[in-house]
C-alpha positions as CSV (number, residue, x, y, z in Angstrom):
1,X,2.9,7.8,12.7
2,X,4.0,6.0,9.8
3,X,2.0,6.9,6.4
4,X,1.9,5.3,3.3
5,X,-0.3,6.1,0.3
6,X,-1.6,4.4,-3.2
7,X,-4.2,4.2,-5.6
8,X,-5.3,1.6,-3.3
9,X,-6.2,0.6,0.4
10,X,-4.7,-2.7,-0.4
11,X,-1.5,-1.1,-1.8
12,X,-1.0,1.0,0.5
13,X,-1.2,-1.7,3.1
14,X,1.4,-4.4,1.1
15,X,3.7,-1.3,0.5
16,X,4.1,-0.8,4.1
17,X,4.5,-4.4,5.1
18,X,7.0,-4.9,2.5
19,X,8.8,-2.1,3.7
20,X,8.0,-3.0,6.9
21,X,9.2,-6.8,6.3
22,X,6.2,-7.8,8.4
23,X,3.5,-9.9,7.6
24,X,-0.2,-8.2,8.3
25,X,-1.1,-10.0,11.7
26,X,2.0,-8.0,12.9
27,X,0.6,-4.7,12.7
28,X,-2.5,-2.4,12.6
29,X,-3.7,-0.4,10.0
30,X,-5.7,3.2,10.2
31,X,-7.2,3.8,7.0
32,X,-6.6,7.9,7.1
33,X,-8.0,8.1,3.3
34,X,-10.0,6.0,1.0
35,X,-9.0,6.4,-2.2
36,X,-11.4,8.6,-4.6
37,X,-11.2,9.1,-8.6
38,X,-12.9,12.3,-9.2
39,X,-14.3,13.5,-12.4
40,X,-12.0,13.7,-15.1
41,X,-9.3,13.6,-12.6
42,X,-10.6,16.4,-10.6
43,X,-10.6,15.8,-7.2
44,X,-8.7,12.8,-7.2
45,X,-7.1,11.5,-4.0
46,X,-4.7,8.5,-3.4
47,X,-5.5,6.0,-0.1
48,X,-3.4,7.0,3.0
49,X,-2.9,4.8,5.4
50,X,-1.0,4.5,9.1
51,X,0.6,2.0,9.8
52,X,2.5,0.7,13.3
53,X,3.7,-2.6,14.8
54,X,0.5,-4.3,16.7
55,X,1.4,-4.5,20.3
56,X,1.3,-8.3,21.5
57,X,0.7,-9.6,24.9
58,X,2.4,-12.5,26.1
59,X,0.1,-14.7,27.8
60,X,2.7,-16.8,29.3
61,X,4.0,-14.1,31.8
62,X,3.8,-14.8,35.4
63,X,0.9,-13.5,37.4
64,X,2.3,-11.1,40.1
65,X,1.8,-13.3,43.8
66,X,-0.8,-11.5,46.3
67,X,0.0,-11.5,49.5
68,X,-2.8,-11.8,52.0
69,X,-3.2,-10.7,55.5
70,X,-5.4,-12.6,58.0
């Protein structure tokens, strides 16, 4: 689990691609926390976010042969 945090969803997300060095359709995001000002300050909370590589499927792998029996 990778987390990042920021003021922002949005910052939280480009902070971890930079870091990342990948570009968004590389990876998925989890929003863990939205982001909340509070009164005054109280009760403030920062976005969290996890972040991981998307998993990609290569659609030009061979299809495993069946073998039939008559």
């Amino acid at each position: 689990m990778t987390l990042y945090t920021s003021e922002t969803v949005d910052g939280a997300v480009k902070q971890a691609l930079q870091q990342l060095q990948l570009d968004r359709s590389q990876v998925e995001v989890a929003v863990l926390t939205k982001p909340r000002k509070g009164f005054f300050g109280i009760g403030a909370r920062k976005a969290r976010v996890d972040i991981k590589p998307a998993v990609t499927v290569n659609s030009k792998q061979p299809k495993k042969d069946r073998k039939t029996s008559h």
